[in-house]
C-alpha positions as CSV (number, residue, x, y, z in Angstrom):
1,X,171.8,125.2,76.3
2,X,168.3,124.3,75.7
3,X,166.7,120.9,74.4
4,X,163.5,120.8,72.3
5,X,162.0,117.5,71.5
6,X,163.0,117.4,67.7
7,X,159.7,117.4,66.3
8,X,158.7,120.6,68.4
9,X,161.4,122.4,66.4
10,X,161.0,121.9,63.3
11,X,157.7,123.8,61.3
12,X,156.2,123.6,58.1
13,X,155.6,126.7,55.6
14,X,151.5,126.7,56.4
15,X,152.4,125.9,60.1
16,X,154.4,129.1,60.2
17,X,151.8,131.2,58.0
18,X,149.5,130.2,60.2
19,X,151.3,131.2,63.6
20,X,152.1,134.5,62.0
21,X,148.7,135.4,60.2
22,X,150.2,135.7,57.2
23,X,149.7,133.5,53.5
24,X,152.3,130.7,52.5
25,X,153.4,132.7,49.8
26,X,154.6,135.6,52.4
27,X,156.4,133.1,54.2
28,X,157.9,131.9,50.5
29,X,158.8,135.7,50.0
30,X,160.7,135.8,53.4
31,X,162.5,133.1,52.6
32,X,163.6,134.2,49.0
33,X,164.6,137.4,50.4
34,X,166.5,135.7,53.1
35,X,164.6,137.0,55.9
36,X,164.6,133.3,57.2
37,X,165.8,130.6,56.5
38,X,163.7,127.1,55.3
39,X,165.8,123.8,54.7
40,X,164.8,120.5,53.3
41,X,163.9,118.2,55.9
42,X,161.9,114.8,56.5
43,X,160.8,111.9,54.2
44,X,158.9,113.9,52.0
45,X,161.9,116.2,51.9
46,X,159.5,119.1,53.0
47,X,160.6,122.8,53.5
48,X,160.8,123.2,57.2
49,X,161.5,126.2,59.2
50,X,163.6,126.2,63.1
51,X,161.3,127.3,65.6
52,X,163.7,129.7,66.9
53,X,163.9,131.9,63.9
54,X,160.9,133.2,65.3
55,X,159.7,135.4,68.2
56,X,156.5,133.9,70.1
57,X,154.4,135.2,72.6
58,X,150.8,134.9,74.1
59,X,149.5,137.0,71.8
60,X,152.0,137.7,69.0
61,X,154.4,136.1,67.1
62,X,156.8,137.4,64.0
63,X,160.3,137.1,62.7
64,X,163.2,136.9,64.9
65,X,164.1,141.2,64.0
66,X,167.8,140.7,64.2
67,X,167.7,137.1,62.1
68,X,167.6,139.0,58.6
69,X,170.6,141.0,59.3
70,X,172.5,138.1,60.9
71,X,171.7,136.0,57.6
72,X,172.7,138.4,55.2
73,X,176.0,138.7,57.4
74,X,176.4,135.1,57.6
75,X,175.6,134.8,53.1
76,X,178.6,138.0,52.8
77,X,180.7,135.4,54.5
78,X,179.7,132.1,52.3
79,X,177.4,130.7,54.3
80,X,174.4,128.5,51.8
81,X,171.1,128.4,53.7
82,X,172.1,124.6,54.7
83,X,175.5,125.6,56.9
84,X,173.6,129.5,58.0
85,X,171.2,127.3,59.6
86,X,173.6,124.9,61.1
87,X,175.5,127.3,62.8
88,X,172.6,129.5,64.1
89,X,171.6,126.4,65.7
90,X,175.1,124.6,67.3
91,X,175.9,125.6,70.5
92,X,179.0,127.9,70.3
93,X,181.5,128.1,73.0
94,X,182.2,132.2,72.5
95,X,178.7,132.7,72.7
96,X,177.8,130.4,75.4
97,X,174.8,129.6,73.6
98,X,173.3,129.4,70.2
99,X,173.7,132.2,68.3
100,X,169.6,131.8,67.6
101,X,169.7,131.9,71.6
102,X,171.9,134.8,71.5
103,X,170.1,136.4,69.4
104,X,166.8,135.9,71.4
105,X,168.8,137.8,74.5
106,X,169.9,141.1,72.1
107,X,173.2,139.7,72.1
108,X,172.9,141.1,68.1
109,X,176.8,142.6,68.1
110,X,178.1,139.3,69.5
111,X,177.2,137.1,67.5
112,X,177.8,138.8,64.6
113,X,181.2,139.4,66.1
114,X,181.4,135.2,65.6
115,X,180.4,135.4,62.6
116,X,183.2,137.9,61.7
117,X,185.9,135.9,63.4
118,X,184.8,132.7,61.3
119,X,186.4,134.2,58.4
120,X,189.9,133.9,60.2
Protein backbone atom coordinates (compact mmCIF):
# COMPACT_ATOMS: atom_id res chain seq x y z
CA UNK A 1 0.00 0.00 0.00
CA UNK A 2 1.60 3.24 -0.61
CA UNK A 3 1.64 6.59 1.60
CA UNK A 4 1.90 10.08 -0.01
CA UNK A 5 2.18 13.01 2.23
CA UNK A 6 -1.43 14.42 1.79
CA UNK A 7 -0.56 17.54 0.29
CA UNK A 8 1.63 15.75 -2.53
CA UNK A 9 -1.63 14.13 -3.62
CA UNK A 10 -3.91 16.29 -4.09
CA UNK A 11 -3.60 18.90 -7.48
CA UNK A 12 -5.26 21.88 -8.62
CA UNK A 13 -7.00 22.25 -12.17
CA UNK A 14 -3.90 24.75 -13.47
CA UNK A 15 -1.42 22.47 -11.53
CA UNK A 16 -2.67 19.63 -13.67
CA UNK A 17 -2.96 21.74 -17.03
CA UNK A 18 0.24 22.60 -16.40
CA UNK A 19 1.86 19.10 -15.92
CA UNK A 20 -0.04 17.94 -18.99
CA UNK A 21 0.54 20.92 -21.44
CA UNK A 22 -2.75 21.43 -21.93
CA UNK A 23 -5.36 24.73 -20.92
CA UNK A 24 -7.64 24.68 -17.74
CA UNK A 25 -10.46 24.47 -19.76
CA UNK A 26 -9.25 20.91 -21.27
CA UNK A 27 -8.81 19.72 -18.00
CA UNK A 28 -12.64 21.17 -17.22
CA UNK A 29 -13.72 19.19 -20.47
CA UNK A 30 -12.10 15.92 -19.00
CA UNK A 31 -13.73 16.23 -16.19
CA UNK A 32 -17.34 16.95 -17.61
CA UNK A 33 -16.91 14.11 -19.74
CA UNK A 34 -15.81 11.95 -16.94
CA UNK A 35 -12.37 11.26 -18.07
CA UNK A 36 -11.27 12.15 -14.50
CA UNK A 37 -12.48 12.87 -11.78
CA UNK A 38 -12.10 16.52 -9.71
CA UNK A 39 -13.70 16.73 -6.07
CA UNK A 40 -14.10 19.68 -3.76
CA UNK A 41 -11.48 19.89 -1.42
CA UNK A 42 -9.68 22.42 1.04
CA UNK A 43 -10.80 25.77 2.76
CA UNK A 44 -11.52 27.44 -0.34
CA UNK A 45 -13.43 24.42 -1.29
CA UNK A 46 -11.23 24.25 -4.58
CA UNK A 47 -11.59 21.59 -7.33
CA UNK A 48 -8.71 19.23 -6.77
CA UNK A 49 -7.63 16.35 -8.77
CA UNK A 50 -5.78 12.72 -7.01
CA UNK A 51 -2.36 12.51 -8.28
CA UNK A 52 -2.84 9.01 -9.23
CA UNK A 53 -5.44 9.56 -11.86
CA UNK A 54 -2.54 10.42 -13.79
CA UNK A 55 0.43 8.72 -15.54
CA UNK A 56 3.92 10.62 -14.91
CA UNK A 57 7.08 10.18 -16.26
CA UNK A 58 10.47 12.08 -16.90
CA UNK A 59 9.32 13.31 -19.81
CA UNK A 60 5.52 12.77 -20.22
CA UNK A 61 2.67 12.80 -18.39
CA UNK A 62 -1.23 12.20 -19.42
CA UNK A 63 -4.43 10.52 -18.10
CA UNK A 64 -4.39 7.33 -16.43
CA UNK A 65 -5.78 5.35 -20.17
CA UNK A 66 -7.85 2.80 -18.29
CA UNK A 67 -9.31 5.57 -15.63
CA UNK A 68 -12.12 6.80 -18.18
CA UNK A 69 -13.42 3.35 -18.78
CA UNK A 70 -13.18 2.33 -15.04
CA UNK A 71 -15.26 5.62 -14.24
CA UNK A 72 -17.86 5.18 -16.57
CA UNK A 73 -18.08 1.56 -15.20
CA UNK A 74 -18.08 2.72 -11.74
CA UNK A 75 -21.16 5.85 -12.75
CA UNK A 76 -23.32 2.51 -14.61
CA UNK A 77 -23.13 1.17 -11.11
CA UNK A 78 -24.18 4.57 -9.13
CA UNK A 79 -21.17 5.73 -8.15
CA UNK A 80 -21.27 10.20 -7.84
CA UNK A 81 -17.81 11.59 -8.52
CA UNK A 82 -17.49 11.86 -4.51
CA UNK A 83 -17.82 7.86 -3.64
CA UNK A 84 -15.85 6.90 -7.57
CA UNK A 85 -13.16 8.69 -6.14
CA UNK A 86 -13.27 7.16 -2.68
CA UNK A 87 -13.12 3.82 -3.77
CA UNK A 88 -10.35 4.29 -6.50
CA UNK A 89 -8.45 5.41 -3.68
CA UNK A 90 -9.23 2.84 -0.44
CA UNK A 91 -7.17 0.09 -0.27
CA UNK A 92 -9.19 -3.00 -1.31
CA UNK A 93 -8.58 -6.38 0.12
CA UNK A 94 -9.51 -8.33 -3.42
CA UNK A 95 -7.25 -6.22 -5.07
CA UNK A 96 -4.47 -6.00 -2.78
CA UNK A 97 -4.12 -2.53 -3.56
CA UNK A 98 -5.89 0.47 -4.65
CA UNK A 99 -7.79 0.01 -7.56
CA UNK A 100 -5.81 3.53 -8.81
CA UNK A 101 -2.77 1.17 -7.94
CA UNK A 102 -4.22 -1.60 -9.77
CA UNK A 103 -4.87 0.19 -12.36
CA UNK A 104 -1.29 1.65 -12.58
CA UNK A 105 -0.06 -2.27 -12.90
CA UNK A 106 -2.72 -3.17 -16.07
CA UNK A 107 -4.68 -4.95 -13.61
CA UNK A 108 -7.70 -3.16 -15.92
CA UNK A 109 -10.08 -6.60 -15.83
CA UNK A 110 -9.68 -6.90 -12.06
CA UNK A 111 -10.64 -4.12 -10.87
CA UNK A 112 -13.36 -3.80 -12.86
CA UNK A 113 -14.24 -7.25 -11.83
CA UNK A 114 -14.60 -5.30 -8.13
CA UNK A 115 -16.45 -3.00 -9.37
CA UNK A 116 -18.94 -5.62 -10.76
CA UNK A 117 -19.09 -7.60 -7.59
CA UNK A 118 -20.01 -4.34 -5.59
CA UNK A 119 -23.35 -4.52 -7.11
CA UNK A 120 -23.99 -7.85 -5.07
Amino acid sequence: MSVEHEDNVWLSIPEVAELLGLRQRDIRSAIAEHKIIAVRRGENNAWALHRQQLVVSETTADILPSLPGTITTLRDNGFDDEEALSWLTTYNEQLHSTPLEALHSGNIHAVRRAILMLAF
